[in-house]
C-alpha positions as CSV (number, residue, x, y, z in Angstrom):
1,X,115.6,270.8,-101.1
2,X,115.7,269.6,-97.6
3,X,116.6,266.0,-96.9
4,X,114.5,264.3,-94.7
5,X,115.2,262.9,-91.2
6,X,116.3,259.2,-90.6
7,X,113.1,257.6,-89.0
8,X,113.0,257.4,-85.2
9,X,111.9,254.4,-82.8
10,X,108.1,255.4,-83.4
11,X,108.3,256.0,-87.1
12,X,107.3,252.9,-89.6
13,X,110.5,251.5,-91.4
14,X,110.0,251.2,-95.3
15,X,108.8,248.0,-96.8
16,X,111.1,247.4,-98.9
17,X,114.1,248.5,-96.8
18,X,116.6,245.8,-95.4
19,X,116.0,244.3,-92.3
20,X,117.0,246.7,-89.7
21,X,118.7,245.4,-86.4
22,X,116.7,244.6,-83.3
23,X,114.5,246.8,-82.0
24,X,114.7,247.8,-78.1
25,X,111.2,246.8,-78.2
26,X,108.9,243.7,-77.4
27,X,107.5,242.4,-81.0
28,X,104.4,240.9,-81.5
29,X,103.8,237.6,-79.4
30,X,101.7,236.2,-82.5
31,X,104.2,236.8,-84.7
32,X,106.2,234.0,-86.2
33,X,109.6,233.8,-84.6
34,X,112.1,235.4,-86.7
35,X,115.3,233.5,-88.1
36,X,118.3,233.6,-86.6
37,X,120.7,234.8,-89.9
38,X,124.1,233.3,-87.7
39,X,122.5,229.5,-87.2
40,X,124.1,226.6,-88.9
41,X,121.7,225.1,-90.9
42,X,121.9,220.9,-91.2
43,X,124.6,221.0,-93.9
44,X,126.5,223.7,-92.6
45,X,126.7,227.7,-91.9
46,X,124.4,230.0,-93.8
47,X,124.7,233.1,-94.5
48,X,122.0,235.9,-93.7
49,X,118.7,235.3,-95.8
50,X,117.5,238.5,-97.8
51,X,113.6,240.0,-98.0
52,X,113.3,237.8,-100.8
53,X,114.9,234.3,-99.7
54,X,118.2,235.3,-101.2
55,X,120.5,232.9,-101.0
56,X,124.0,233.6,-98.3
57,X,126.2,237.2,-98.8
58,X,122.4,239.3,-99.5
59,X,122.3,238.4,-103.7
60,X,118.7,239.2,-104.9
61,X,117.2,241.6,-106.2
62,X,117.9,245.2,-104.8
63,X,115.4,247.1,-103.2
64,X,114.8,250.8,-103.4
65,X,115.7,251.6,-99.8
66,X,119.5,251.9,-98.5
67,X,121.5,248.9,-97.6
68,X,121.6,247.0,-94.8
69,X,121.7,248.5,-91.4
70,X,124.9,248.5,-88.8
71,X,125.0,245.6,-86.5
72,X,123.1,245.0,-83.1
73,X,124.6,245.7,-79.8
74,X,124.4,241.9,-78.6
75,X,127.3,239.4,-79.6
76,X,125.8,236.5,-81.4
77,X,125.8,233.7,-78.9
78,X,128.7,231.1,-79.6
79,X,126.4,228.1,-80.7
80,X,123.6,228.4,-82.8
81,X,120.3,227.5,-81.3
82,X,116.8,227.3,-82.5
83,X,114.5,230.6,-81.9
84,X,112.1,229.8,-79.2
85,X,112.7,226.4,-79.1
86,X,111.9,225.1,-82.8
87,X,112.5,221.4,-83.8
88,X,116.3,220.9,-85.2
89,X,116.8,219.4,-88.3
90,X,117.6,216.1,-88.3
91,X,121.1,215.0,-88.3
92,X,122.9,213.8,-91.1
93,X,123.0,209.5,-91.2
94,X,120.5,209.5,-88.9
95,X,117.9,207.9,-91.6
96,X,114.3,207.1,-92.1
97,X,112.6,203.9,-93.6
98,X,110.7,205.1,-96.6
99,X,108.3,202.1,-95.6
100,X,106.6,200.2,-92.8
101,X,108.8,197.3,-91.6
102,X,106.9,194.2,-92.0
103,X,106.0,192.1,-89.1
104,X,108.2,189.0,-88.3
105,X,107.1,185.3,-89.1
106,X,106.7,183.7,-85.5
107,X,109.1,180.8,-84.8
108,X,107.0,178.5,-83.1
109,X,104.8,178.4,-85.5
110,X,107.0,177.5,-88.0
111,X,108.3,174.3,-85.6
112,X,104.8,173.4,-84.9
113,X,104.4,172.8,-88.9
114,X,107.5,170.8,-89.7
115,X,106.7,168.5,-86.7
116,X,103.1,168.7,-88.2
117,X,104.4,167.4,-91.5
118,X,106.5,165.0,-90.3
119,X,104.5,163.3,-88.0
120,X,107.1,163.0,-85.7
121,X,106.1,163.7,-81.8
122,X,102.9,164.9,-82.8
123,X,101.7,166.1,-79.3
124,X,104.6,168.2,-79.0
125,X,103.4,169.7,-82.6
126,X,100.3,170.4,-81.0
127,X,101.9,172.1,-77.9
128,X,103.4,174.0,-80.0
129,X,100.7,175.1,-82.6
130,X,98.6,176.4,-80.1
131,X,101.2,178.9,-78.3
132,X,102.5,180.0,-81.3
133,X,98.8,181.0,-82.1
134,X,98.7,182.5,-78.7
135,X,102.1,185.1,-79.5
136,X,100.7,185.7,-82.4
137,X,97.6,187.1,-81.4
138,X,99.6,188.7,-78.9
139,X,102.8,190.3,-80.6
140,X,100.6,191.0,-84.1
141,X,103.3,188.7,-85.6
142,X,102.7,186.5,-89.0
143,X,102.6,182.9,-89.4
144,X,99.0,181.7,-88.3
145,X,98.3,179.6,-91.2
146,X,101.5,177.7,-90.0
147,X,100.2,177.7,-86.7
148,X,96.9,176.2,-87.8
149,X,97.9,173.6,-90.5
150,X,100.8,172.1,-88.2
151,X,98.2,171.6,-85.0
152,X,96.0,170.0,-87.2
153,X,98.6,167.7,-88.8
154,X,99.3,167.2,-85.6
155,X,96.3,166.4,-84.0
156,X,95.6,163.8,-87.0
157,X,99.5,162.3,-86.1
158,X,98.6,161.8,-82.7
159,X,95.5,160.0,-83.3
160,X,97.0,157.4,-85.4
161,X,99.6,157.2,-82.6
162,X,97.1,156.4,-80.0
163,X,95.0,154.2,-82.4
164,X,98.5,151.8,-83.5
165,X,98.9,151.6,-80.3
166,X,95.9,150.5,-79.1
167,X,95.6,147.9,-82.2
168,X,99.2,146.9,-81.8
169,X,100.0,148.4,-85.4
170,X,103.0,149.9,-83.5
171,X,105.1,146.7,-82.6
172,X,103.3,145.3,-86.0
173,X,105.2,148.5,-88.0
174,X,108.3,147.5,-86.0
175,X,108.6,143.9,-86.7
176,X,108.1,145.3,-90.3
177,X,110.9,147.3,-90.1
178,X,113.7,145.1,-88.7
179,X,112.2,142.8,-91.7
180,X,112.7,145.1,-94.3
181,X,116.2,146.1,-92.7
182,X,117.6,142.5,-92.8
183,X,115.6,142.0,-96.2
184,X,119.2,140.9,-97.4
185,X,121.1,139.7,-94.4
186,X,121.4,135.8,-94.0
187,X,118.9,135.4,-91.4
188,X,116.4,135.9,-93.8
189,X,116.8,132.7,-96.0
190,X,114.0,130.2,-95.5
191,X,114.7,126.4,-95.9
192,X,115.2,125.4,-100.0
193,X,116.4,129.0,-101.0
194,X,119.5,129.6,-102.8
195,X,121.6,132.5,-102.8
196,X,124.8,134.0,-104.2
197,X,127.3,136.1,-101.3
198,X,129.5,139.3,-102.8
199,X,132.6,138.3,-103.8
200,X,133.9,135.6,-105.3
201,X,135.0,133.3,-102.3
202,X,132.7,131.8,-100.0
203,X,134.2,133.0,-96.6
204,X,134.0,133.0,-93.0
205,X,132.2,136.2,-92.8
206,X,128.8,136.6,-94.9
207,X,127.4,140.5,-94.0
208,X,124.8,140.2,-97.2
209,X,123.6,137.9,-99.9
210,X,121.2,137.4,-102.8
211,X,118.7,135.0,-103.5
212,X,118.9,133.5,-106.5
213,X,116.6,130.8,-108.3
214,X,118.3,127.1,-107.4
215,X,118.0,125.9,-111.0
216,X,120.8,128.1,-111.8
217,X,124.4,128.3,-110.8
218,X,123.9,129.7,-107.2
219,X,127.1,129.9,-104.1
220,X,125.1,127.6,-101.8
221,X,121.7,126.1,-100.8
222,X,120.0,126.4,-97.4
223,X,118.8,122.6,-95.8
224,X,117.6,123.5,-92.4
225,X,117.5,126.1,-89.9
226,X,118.4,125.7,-86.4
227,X,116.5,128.5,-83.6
228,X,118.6,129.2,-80.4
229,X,116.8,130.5,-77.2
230,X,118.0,133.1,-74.5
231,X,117.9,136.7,-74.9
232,X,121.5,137.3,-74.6
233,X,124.2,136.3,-77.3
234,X,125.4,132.7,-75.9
235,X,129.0,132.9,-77.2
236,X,130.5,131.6,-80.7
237,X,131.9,128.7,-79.6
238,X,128.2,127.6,-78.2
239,X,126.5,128.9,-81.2
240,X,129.1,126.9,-83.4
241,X,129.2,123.3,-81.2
242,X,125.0,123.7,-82.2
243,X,125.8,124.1,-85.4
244,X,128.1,121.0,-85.8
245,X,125.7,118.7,-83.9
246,X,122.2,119.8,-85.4
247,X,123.1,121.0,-89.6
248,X,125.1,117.3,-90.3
249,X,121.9,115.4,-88.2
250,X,119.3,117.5,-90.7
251,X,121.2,117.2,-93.6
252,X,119.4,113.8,-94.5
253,X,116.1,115.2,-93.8
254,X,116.1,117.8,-96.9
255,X,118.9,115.7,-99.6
256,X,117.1,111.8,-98.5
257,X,119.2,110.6,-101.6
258,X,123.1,110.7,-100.2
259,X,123.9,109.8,-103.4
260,X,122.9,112.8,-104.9
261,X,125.6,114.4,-103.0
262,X,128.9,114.3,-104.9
263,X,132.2,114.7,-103.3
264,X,131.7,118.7,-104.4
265,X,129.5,119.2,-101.9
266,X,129.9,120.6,-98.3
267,X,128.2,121.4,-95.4
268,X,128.2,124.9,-94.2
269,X,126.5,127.2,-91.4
270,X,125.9,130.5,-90.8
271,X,125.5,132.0,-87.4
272,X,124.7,134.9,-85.7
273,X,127.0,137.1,-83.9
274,X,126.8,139.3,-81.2
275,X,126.0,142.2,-83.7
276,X,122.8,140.3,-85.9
277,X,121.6,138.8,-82.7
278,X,121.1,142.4,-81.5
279,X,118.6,142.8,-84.3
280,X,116.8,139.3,-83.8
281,X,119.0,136.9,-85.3
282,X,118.4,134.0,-83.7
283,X,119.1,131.4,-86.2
284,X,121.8,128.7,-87.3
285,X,121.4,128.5,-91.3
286,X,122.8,125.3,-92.7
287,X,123.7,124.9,-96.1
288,X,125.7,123.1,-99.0
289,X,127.6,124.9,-100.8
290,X,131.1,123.8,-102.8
291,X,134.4,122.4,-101.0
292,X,135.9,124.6,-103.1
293,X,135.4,127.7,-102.1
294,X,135.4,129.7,-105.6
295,X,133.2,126.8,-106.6
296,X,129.5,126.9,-107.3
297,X,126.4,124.6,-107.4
298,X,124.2,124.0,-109.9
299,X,121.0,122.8,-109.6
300,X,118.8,122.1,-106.1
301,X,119.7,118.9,-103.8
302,X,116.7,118.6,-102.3
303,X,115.1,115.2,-102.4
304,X,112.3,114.9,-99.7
305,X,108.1,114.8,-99.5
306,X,107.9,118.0,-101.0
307,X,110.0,117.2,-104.2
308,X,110.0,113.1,-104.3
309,X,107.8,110.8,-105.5
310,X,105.5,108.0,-103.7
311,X,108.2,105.8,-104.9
312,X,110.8,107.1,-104.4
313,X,110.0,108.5,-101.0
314,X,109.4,105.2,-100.0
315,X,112.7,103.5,-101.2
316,X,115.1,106.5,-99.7
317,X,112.9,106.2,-96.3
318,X,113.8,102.9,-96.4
319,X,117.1,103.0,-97.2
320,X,117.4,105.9,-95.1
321,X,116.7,103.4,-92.0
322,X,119.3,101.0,-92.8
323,X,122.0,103.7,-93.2
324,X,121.3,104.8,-89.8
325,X,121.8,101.7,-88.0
326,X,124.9,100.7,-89.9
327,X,126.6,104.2,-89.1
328,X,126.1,102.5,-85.3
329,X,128.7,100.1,-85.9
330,X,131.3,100.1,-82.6
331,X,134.5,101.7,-83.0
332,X,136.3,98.4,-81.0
333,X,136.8,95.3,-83.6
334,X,135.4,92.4,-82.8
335,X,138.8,91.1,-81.4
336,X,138.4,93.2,-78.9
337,X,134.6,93.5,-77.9
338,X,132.9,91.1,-79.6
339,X,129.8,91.1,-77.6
340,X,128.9,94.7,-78.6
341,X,130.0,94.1,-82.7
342,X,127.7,90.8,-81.8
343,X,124.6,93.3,-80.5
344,X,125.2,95.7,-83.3
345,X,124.6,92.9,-85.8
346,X,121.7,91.8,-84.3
347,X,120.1,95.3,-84.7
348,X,121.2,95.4,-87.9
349,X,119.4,92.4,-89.4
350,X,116.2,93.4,-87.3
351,X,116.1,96.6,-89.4
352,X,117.2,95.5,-92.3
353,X,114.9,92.5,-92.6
354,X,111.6,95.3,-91.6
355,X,112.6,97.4,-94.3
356,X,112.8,95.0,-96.7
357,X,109.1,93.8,-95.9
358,X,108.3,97.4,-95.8
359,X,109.6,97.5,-99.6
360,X,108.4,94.4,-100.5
361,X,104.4,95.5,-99.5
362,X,104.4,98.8,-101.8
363,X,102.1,99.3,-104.4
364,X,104.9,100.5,-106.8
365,X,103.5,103.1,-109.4
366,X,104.5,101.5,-112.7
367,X,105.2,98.0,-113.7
368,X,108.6,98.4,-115.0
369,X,109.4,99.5,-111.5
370,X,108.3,95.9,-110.1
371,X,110.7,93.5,-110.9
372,X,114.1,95.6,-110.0
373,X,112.7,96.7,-106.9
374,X,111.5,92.6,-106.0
375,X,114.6,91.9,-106.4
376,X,116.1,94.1,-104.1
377,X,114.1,93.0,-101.5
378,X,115.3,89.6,-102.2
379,X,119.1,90.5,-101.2
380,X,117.7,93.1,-98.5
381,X,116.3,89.7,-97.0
382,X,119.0,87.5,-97.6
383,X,121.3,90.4,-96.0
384,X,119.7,90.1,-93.1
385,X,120.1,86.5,-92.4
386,X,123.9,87.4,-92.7
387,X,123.6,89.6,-90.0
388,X,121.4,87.1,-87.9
389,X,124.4,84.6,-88.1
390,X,126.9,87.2,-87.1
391,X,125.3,88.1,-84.0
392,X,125.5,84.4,-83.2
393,X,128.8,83.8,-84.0
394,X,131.1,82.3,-80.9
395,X,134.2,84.1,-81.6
396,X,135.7,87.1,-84.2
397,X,136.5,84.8,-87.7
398,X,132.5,83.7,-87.8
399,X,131.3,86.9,-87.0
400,X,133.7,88.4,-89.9
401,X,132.1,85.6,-92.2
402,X,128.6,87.1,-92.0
403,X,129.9,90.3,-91.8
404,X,131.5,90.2,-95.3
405,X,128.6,88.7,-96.6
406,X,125.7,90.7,-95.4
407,X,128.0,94.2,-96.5
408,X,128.7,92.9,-100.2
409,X,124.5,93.5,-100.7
410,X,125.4,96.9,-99.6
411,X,125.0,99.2,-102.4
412,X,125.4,96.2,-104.7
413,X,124.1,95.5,-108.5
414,X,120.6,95.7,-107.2
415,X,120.3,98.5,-105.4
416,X,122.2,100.7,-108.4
417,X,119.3,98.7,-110.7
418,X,116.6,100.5,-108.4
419,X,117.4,103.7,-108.4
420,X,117.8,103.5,-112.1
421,X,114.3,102.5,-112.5
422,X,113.2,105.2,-109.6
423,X,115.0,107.7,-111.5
424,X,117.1,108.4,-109.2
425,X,121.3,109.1,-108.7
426,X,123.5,105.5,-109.5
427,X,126.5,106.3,-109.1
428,X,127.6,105.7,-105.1
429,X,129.0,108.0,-102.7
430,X,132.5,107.8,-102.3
431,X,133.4,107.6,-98.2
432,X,136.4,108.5,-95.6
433,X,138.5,106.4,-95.3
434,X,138.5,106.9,-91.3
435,X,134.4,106.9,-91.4
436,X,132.2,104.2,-91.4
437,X,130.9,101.8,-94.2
438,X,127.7,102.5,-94.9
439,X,124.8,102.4,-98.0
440,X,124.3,106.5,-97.3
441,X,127.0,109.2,-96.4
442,X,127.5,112.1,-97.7
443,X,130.4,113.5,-100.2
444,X,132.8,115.8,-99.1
445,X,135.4,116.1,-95.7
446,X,134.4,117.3,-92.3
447,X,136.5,120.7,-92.7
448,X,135.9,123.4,-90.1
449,X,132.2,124.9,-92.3
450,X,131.1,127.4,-89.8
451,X,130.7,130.8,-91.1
452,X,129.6,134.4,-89.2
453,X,126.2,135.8,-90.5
């Protein structure tokens, strides 16, 4: 049997034989390039790959020809390389997003729609509407229905701006809202409210109060307001000189019936200060309120047109005039100026004796109102010639004679049997003993009253 030769360069290889090492010869150029056995694959070295894809050190199934072939005559280079420059696998923790990305919401648009929806600088929510729709037409980016709803919100924002302020609704708004901001403060009590302050001491600073119904128990009740002018804060001690000279002259004009006013009551201001003046305070308050001040009132003092009677009006207004004149009485006795207590007295019994025509002419609105108030009039008249005399009287004893006289009608029997039948107070004011006589005044000391809003 004779054993055939090994196969040369131009004999065909078996098909089923190994690989064989590289041929001297070019292969075919449309063949697929072959794998290098020696490259590292992307999770490390592999070994050589049989006919079969076997797996690294030739397992798989065995073919009929002899094993594997000796090694090439060419070293295998140092670093593996792709055949014929194929693509490299890619690299570990390099990664790839299973999914498209998605685009990003534009910015501006999102700032064009909160301005939009608040209304606030609404051209500048326009600006920005429309070049946020620009970049995103541009840049492919999301957010257009942003865009569009905040230009329009916008638009309609600043066209209400331009319309307030072509109506004056703008200053209209803000007038509103300093209101509505000093809804509580002092500055916003109108003449006859009543109103509690926090705490339980009526003190020299009132930030806040609450206006209460002046039937009730209430902290103090407002009798006139006093406006100052300028546009800068004058000063306290300005502000508070105002408020002593105007709130005790105004007092009579809201309480006409002094005796209503027991020794309880005080008079009180509040006034602005540099802060509430800022905000458009520009107003003395006056007000009774307690001497004491953990004290309360109960009940409204005010006796004028609004609350009064025809006849009672009438009998205050008169007796009203007659206060005033005596609370001119000089401060010099008649020992020592004589002539003026002499002029004073004159004036006295000129007013007096009016008043008491004035009284005597009124249609009185009940008959059981006639007869007291006749004969008041009587000693109103009879007064007045007492005062007549005094302002003749040579020296100081006869002027002291009518003097005496004329005051005992002053308050007297008569006048307390009016006011009963008017309905009104009886029992009389008590006075200072440093102040002036008088048929009015006004209970209560002249304590320091002036309070800070």
């Amino acid at each position: 049997m004779s054993i055939p030769p090994p196969p040369g360069p131009h004999q065909p290889q078996d098909p089923y034989q190994p690989p064989q090492p590289q041929s001297p010869y070019p292969q075919d150029p449309f063949a697929p390039p072959p794998q290098d056995p020696y490259a590292q694959g992307p999770y490390g070295p592999q070994g050589p790959q049989g006919p079969m894809g076997a797996g690294p050190m030739g397992a798989g199934p065995m073919g009929p020809g002899p094993g594997p072939g000796p090694m090439g005559p060419y070293p295998h280079p140092s670093y593996p390389q792709a055949p014929y420059g194929a693509v490299p696998y890619p690299v570990w923790g390099q990664g790839y997003s299973p999914y498209g990305r998605p685009s990003p919401v534009n910015g501006v648009a999102i700032a064009a729609l909160v301005l939009g929806l608040l209304c606030f600088l609404p051209g500048v929510g326009l600006l920005l509407g429309i070049i946020a729709l620009v970049q995103i037409r541009k840049r492919g980016e999301r957010g257009k229905a942003m865009a569009i709803v905040g230009t329009v919100l916008s638009s309609v924002g600043l066209a209400v701006w331009v319309l307030a302020l072509s109506t004056g609704g703008a200053s209209d708004f803000w007038d509103g809202f300093k209101e509505g901001a000093s809804g509580n403060s002092s500055f916003a009590l109108a003449k006859g409210d009543c109103f509690d302050v926090p705490g339980e001491t009526f003190d020299e600073d009132v930030y806040d109060v609450d206006e209460v119904d002046c039937s009730g128990e209430h902290d103090a009740e407002v009798f006139a307001s006093v406006p100052l002018t300028g546009d800068s804060f004058p000063g306290d001690d300005h502000v508070t000189d105002v408020a002593d000279d105007k709130c005790y002259t105004l007092q009579d004009a809201y309480a006409m019936d002094p005796w209503a006013l027991t020794d309880e009551v005080d008079i009180y201001y509040l006034t602005p200060t540099a802060d509430s003046w800022s905000w458009g305070d520009r107003e003395i308050t006056c007000v009774f309120a307690n001497v004491d001040e953990k004290g309360t009132l109960t009940g409204s003092l005010r006796a004028d047109a609004s609350t009064l009677d025809p006849d009672q009006f009438a009998f205050l207004k008169a007796m009203a005039a007659v206060d005033d004149v005596l609370f001119e009485e000089p401060e010099e006795y008649a020992e020592e100026d004589l002539a003026s207590n002499r002029t004073w007295a004159g004036d006295t019994g000129e007013v007096t004796g009016n008043q008491a025509d004035q009284l005597g002419s009124h249609l009185w609105m009940t008959p059981d109102r006639e007869k007291p108030m006749a004969a008041l009039v009587k000693d109103m008249r009879d007064a007045a010639e007492e005062w007549t005399a005094a302002e003749k009287a040579t020296d100081a004893d006869g002027f002291y004679e009518h003097y005496d006289t004329a005051y005992a009608y002053v308050d007297g029997a008569t006048t307390v049997t009016a006011r009963k039948a008017l309905g009104l107070a009886t029992t009389p004011p008590t006075y200072d003993e440093d102040s002036d006589s008088g048929s009015g005044g006004t209970g209560g000391g002249d304590s320091d009253s002036g309070l800070d809003v």
